[in-house]
N, C-alpha and C positions, 0 to 999 in steps of 0.2 A: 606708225610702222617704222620699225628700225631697221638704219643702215646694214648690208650685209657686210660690209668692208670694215674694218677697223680706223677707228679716226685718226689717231697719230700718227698711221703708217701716209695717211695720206696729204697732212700737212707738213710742209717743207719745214725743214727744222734750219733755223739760221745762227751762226755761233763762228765769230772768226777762227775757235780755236779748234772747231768738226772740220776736220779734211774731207775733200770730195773723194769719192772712189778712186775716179783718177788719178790722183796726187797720192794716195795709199799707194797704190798698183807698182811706182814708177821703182824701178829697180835702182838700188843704189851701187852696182856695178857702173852702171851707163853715169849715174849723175856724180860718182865719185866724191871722197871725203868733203873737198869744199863747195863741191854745189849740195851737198846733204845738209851740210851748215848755213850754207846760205838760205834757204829752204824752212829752216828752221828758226833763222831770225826774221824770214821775212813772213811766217804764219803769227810769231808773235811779237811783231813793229820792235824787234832788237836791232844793237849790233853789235854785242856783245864776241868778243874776241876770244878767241882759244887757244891755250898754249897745246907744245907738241903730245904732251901726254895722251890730252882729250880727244887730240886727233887718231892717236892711234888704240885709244880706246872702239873707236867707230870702225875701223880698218878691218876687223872680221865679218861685219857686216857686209862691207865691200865685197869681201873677198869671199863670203857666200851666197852672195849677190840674192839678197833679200830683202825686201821690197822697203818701200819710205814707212809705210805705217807699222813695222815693226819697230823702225828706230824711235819714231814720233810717240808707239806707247814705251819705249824703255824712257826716254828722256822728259816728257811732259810734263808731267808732275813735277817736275823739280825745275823748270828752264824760268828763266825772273822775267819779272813781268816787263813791260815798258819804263816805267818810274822807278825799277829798280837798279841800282849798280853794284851787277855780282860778276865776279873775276869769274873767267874758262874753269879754273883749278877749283873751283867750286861742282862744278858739272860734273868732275874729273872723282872728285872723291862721290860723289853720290853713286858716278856707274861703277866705281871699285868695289861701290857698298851690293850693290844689286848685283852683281858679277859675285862677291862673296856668301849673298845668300841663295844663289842660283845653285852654286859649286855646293853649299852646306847637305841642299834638297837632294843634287843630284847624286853625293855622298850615301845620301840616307838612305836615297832608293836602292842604290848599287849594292849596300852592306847591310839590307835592314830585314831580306829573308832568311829566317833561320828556320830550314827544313822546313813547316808549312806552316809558321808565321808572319807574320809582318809587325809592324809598330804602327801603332794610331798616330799618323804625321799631324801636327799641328802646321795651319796655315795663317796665325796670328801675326807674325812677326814681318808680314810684308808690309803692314799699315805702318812700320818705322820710317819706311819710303813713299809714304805719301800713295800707296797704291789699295786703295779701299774699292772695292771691287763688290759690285752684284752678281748676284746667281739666278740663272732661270731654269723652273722646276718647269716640263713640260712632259706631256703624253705622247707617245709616236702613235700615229695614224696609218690606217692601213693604205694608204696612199705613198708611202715615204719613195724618194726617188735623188739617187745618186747625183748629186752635182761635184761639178767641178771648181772650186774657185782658189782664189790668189790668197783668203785669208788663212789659209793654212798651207801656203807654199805651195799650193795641187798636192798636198804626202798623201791623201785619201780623202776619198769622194766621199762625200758631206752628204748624210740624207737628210733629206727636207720633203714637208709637206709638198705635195702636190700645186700649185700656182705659188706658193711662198717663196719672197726673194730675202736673201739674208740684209740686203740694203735696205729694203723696208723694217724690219726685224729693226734695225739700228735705230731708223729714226725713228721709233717708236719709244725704245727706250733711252735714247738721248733725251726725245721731251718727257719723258719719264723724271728725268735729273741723274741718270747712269754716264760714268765715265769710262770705268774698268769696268767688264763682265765675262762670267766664267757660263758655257754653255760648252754640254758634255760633248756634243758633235763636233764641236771646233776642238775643243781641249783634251779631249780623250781620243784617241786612233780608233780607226770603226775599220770593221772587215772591210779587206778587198781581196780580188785577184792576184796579186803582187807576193810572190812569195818570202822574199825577203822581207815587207816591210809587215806581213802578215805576220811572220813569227817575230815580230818586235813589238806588233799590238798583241800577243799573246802574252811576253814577259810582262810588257806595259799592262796589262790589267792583272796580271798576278798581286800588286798592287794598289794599283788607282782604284780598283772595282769596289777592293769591300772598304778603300776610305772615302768614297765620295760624299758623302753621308758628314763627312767634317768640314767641309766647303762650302754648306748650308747650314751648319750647328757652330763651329770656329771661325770660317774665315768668311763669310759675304756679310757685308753691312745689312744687304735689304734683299728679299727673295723675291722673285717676278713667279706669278702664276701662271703659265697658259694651258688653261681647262679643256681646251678642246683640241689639241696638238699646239706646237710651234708657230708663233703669228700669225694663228685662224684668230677668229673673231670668236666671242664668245658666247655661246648659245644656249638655247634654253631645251634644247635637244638631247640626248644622247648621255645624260645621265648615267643610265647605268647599263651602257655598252661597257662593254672589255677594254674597248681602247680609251676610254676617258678618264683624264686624270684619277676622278676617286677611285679608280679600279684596277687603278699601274703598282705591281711590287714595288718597282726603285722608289717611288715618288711617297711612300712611309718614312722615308729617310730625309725625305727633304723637307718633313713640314716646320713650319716658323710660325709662330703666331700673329708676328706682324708682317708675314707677308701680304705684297700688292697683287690682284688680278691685271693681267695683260689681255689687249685682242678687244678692248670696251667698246661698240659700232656707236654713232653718234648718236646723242642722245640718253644714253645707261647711263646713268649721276649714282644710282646706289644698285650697285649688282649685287650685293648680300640680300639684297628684297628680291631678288627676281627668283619666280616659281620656274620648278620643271614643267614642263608642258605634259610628259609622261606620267607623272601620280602627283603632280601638286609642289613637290618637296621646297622648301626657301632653302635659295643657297645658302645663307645666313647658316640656318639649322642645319646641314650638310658638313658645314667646316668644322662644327664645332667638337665633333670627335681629333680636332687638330691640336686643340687647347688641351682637350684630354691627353692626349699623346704626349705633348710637350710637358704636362705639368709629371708624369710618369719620369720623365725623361731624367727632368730636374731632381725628382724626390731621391734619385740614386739606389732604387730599391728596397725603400722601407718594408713594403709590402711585395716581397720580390714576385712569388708564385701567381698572387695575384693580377700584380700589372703585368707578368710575364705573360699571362694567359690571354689578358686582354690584347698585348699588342702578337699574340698568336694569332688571334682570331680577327683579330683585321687583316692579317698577315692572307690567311686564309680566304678569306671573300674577295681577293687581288689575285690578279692573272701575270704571267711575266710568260716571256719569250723559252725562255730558259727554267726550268724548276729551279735548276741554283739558287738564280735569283733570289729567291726570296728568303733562302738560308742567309745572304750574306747581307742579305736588308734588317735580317735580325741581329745581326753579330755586329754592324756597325750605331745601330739603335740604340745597344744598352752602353755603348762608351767605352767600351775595354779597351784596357793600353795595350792589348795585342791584339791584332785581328788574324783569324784563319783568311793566307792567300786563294787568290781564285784560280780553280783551275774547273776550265770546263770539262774534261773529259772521267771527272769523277763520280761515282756513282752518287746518290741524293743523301743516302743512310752515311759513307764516307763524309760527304759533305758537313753534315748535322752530328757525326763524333767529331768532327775537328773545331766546329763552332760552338762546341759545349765544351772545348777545351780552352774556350780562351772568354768566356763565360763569366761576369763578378763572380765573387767566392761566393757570397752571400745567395748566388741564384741559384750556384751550381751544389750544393748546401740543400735548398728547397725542392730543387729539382728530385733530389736523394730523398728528402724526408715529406713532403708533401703532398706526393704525386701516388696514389694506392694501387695501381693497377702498374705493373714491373715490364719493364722498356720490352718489346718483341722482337725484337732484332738482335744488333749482337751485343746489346749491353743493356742489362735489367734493371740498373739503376737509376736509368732516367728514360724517358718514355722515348719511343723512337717517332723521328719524323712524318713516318706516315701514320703514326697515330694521333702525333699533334693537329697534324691537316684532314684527317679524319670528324674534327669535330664534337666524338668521342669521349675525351681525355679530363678528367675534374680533379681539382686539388680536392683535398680532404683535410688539413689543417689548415687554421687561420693565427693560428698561435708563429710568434714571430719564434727561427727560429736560430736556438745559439750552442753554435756545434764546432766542430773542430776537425772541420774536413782539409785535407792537407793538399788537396787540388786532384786533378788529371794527370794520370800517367800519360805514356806515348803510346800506350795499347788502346790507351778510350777508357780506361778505368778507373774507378773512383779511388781515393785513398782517403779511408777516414779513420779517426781513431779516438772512441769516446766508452764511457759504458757499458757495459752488454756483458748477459744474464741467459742462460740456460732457461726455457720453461715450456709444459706444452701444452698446446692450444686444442680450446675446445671453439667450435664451430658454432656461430648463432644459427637460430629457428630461420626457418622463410622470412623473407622480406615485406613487411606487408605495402600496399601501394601508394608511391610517392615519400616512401621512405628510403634516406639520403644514409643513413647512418643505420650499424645493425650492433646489438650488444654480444657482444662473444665474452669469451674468458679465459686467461690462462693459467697456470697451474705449477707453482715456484715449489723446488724442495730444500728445505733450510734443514740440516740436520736429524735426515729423517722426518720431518714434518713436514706436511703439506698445508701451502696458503693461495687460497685463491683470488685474485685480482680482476675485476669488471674493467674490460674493455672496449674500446668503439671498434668498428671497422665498417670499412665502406660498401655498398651495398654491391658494387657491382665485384666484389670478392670472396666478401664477407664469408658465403655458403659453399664457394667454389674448390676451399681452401681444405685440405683433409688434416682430418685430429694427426695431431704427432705433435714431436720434439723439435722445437727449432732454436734458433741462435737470434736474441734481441738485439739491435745496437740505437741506441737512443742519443737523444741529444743532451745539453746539460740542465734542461728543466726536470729531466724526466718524466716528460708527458708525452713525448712523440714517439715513439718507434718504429724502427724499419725490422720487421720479420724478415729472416732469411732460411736458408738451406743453405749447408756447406755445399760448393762444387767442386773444391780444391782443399790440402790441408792450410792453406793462405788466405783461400778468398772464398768470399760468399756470393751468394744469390737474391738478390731481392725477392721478397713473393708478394707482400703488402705493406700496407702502413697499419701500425695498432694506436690508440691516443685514449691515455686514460685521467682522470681528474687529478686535481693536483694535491688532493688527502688520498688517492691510491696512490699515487707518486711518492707522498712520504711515509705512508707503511712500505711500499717497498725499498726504499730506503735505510727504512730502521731495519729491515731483514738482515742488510750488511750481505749481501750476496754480489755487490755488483762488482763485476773488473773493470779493469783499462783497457785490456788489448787481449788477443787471442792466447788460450790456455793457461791464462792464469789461475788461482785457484781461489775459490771464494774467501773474504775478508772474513777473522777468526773477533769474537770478540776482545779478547786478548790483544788483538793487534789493533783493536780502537782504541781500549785505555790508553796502549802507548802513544798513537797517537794527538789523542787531545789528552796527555801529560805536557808533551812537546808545546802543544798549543798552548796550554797554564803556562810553561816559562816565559812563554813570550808576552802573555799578560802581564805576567809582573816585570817583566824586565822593562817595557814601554811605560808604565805606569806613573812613573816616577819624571821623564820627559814628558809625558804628556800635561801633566799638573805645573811644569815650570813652563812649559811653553802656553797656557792658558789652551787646550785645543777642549773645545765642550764633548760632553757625552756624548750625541748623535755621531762626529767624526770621530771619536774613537772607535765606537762600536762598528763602525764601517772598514775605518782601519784594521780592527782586530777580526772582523768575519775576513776581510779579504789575506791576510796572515794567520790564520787558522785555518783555509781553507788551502791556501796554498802548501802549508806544510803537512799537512793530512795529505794530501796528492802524494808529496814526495815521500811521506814518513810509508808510504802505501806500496808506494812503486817498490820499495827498497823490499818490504815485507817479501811481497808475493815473489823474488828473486832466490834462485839457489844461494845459498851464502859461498862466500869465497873466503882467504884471508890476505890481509893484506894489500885489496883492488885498491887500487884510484878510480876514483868512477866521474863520469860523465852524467851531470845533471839536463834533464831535457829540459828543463826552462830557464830564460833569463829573467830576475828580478833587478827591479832597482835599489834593493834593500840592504845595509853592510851586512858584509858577514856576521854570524853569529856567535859568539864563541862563547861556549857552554861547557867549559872546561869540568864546572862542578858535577854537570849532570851528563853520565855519558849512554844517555841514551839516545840523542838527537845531535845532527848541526843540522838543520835544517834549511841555511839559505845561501846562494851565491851569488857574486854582483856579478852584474852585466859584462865587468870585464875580466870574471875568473871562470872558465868555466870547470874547473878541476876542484876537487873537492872532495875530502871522507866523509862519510858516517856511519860514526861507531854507532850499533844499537847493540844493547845488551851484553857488548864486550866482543861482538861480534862485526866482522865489516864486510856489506855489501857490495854490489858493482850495480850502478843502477847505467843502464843503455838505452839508448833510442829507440825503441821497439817497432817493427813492421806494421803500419796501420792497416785496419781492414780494406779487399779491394774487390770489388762487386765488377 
């Protein structure tokens, strides 16, 4: 039978360099600069001398009258040992170091929301100073209960498990081998009555909230688990209660692969073997949706829609305090160098457009093209929060995809700008059952002529969808498409996703029907010749380098697709344009390529370096204005 207590809480940890409570507690008002010092050489057999710098380096301690174990963890780390002989002025610059990256932090917080972002803070930079620091991921229990203590100055009452002392807490992970440790109750301000300090943990989590999540992924050497709350013991109970860790929102953000369980009762040598008592389960097998997680984490969204889905849906079978919660357990998962700030008093659907605004490109991409059934709320390009948490919700391409979405406006909407084709849709038959995918078709007019294309579409649309005309905008394989309805003369409407093969992709290709952007007018064939003319000169003009520089077949042909490809884009923009005389125009892309000068032939310049952006082209004696053009916005 096993202990119900935890064993390390209950053996004394002995370490001349672990101060008693006591010796924390003692205010360095009462003990003043030299008895702080004295104190500090006599924990670590020095006597080591201080010049006046370092003294007055400690003097705001004094003069805030905060306690001995604040000073003991800023100087620890760095104070020399017995056998060593280090001069004061040594102490001196190390606290000017930590004082400067104190000042760095509190900069970043001060200056780092703009309007309802924040910046992904990195916590790397404090192991310069010797301050490597564990993290404890734990569960709140419905027991939690307000204390009082000296480790956070009394600013807010501490909740803690019901009989749990934070002194046992310690010596637990002391014999653990923990020096520094980050626990959110200590380190993070918790409601209280206090009105003043109340609206400071308000600001204070406007921030800290949605970077917690980099504290266990950036800065903690090693993660501490407690599976059943905060310094309980760990049980074989309670699985899959609400309140236990696999079941906590925040605690998706905290997983580590190597992290340790805490709370072991004597006896537990392998707690990855231990069964739940409730249906059997090995914790072992329990965690290992952690590995999962983490390995998603790393991949950086190769498979964005997909891992997206998966870390939804764990998202989903997790309870949190707050519904927030669990939006910002998402936004700080995928790594963005911005996070949407927290604000509680926002509604859930707010919450989830501001987190899709700070979203990788690549997700926010998939989210658009992936996703077949069009957001219900106020924005129909990506699905809305209560349909993700709904359960509902199924991607419908697996095709990786590569598009040219130019991010999130400030309204919540999409800006993309690829593609897109007039054509209209005919409706697949019924669904027959356990069918994922329905074949429909659409309906292109190329000059008077009609050509008909086989498509996919998802089943839960597929029928839903009425015949008519709509607006395509596809990615750059041309196999995905996002169907729309205009709703504005600007911007469109998602309705579904269409996804056809990739030999229908190159008949509609060869149609020559496709644009760039809204209202342009379909590509003439006349306006291909010229373009791959353009593309011939630049064959032979490289040809001739290529053979002296020795570059084989295979790299040129990759060379020349991707320089063929490029100047067809531009030689295209320019076409579908009112001609002007005389413009200078503004090329939308940078190349790394010299210019071209094609004096002989003046039907093309086709390229600008990175540092020109200005630039003619004469086509057929005629000169266009090519512009940035309005991307599509759903």
């Amino acid at each position: 039978m096993l202990s119900q207590k935890v064993h390390l809480q209950q053996t004394p940890f002995s370490n001349a360099y672990a101060i008693s409570p006591e010796l924390a507690a003692e205010s360095c008002s009462t003990l003043g600069v030299e008895g702080v010092l004295q104190r500090l050489n006599q924990i670590a057999r020095t006597s080591t001398i201080f010049d006046q710098s370092t003294k007055d380096l400690l003097k705001p301690f004094i003069v805030q009258g905060q306690d001995f174990g604040s000073v003991y963890a800023h100087v620890r780390s760095s104070w020399p040992a017995p056998d060593e002989t280090v001069q004061g002025d040594d102490l001196s610059k190390y606290l000017k170091g930590l004082e400067s990256l104190g000042s760095v932090f509190d900069r970043a917080r001060e200056t780092s929301i703009s309007g309802t972002r924040s910046p992904n803070l990195s916590l790397s930079d404090q192991g310069d100073y010797g301050i490597y620091f564990w993290a404890i991921s734990h569960s709140w229990t419905d027991d939690m209960e307000p204390v009082d203590t000296p480790v956070n100055a009394f600013e807010w009452p501490v909740p803690l498990p019901r009989g749990v002392a934070l002194e046992d807490v310690r010596t637990e992970l002391l014999h653990l081998g923990a020096e520094y440790v980050w626990l959110d109750i200590l380190c993070l301000r918790q409601k209280c009555d206090d009105g003043h300090r109340e609206a400071l943990r308000q600001k204070e989590w406007a921030i800290d909230v949605p970077t917690i999540g980099n504290v266990y992924v950036n800065g903690a050497v090693r993660v501490v688990r407690y599976m059943n709350g905060l310094g309980r013991v760990l049980s074989r109970e309670g699985w899959n209660h609400p309140r236990h860790w696999f079941n906590r929102a925040w605690t998706l953000q905290e997983i580590r692969i190597d992290s340790i369980i805490g709370g072991l009762p004597k006896g537990m040598d392998e707690p990855l073997e231990e069964r739940s008592l409730e249906d059997g389960t090995v914790l072992g097998n329990r965690l290992r949706f952690a590995g999962e997680l983490e390995a998603i984490q790393e991949s950086e969204g190769f498979r964005a829609a997909a891992d997206f889905m998966r870390v939804v849906e764990a998202m989903r079978r997790r309870f949190s305090t707050n519904p927030l919660d669990k939006i910002a357990g998402i936004a700080m998962f995928f790594r963005s160098s911005t996070l949407p700030v927290y604000r509680e008093s926002i509604s859930i659907e707010e919450s989830w457009t501001l987190c899709s605004k700070h979203l990788p490109l690549r997700l926010q991409a998939e989210l658009l093209f992936c996703f077949p059934v069009p957001g219900d709320e106020s924005h129909s390009w990506r699905p809305s929060w209560k349909q993700l948490m709904s359960g509902t919700v199924e991607t419908f391409s697996t095709t990786p995809i590569i598009s040219r979405l130019k991010g999130i406006r400030a309204d919540g909407n999409a800006c993309y700008e690829g593609p897109t084709f007039r054509a209209r849709y005919q409706p697949p038959p019924p669904a027959a059952p356990g069918e994922s995918r329905q074949r429909a078709a659409i309906i292109v007019e190329n000059g008077g002529k009609l050509t008909t294309f086989n498509v996919s579409v998802h089943h839960q649309v597929g029928a839903s969808i009425k015949e008519g005309t709509y607006t395509l905008v596809g990615e750059e394989w041309l196999e995905v498409w996002v169907m729309c309805r205009s709703a504005s003369p600007d911007s469109l409407h998602k309705v579904t996703v269409l996804s056809m093969s990739e030999e229908e992709a190159e008949r509609l290709k060869s149609l020559e029907v496709l644009a760039r952007s809204q209202g342009t007018p379909a590509v003439k064939r006349e306006d291909v010749r010229i373009a791959m003319g353009a593309c011939a000169i630049i064959d032979t003009r490289d040809r001739a380098s290529w053979e002296r520089e020795g570059i084989g077949p295979r790299a040129r042909l990759n060379d020349f697709r991707w320089k063929a490809e490029h100047v067809f884009g531009q030689v295209l923009q320019a076409l579908h344009l009112r001609p002007t005389t005389k413009e200078t125009i503004r090329l939308p892309y940078e190349t790394a390529d010299p210019e071209v000068d094609l004096k002989e032939d003046k039907r093309v310049l086709p390229f600008a370096t990175s540092s020109m952006r200005r630039q003619r082209i004469v086509l057929l004696g005629k000169a266009f204005t090519i512009r940035r053009r309005e991307p599509w916005c759903y």
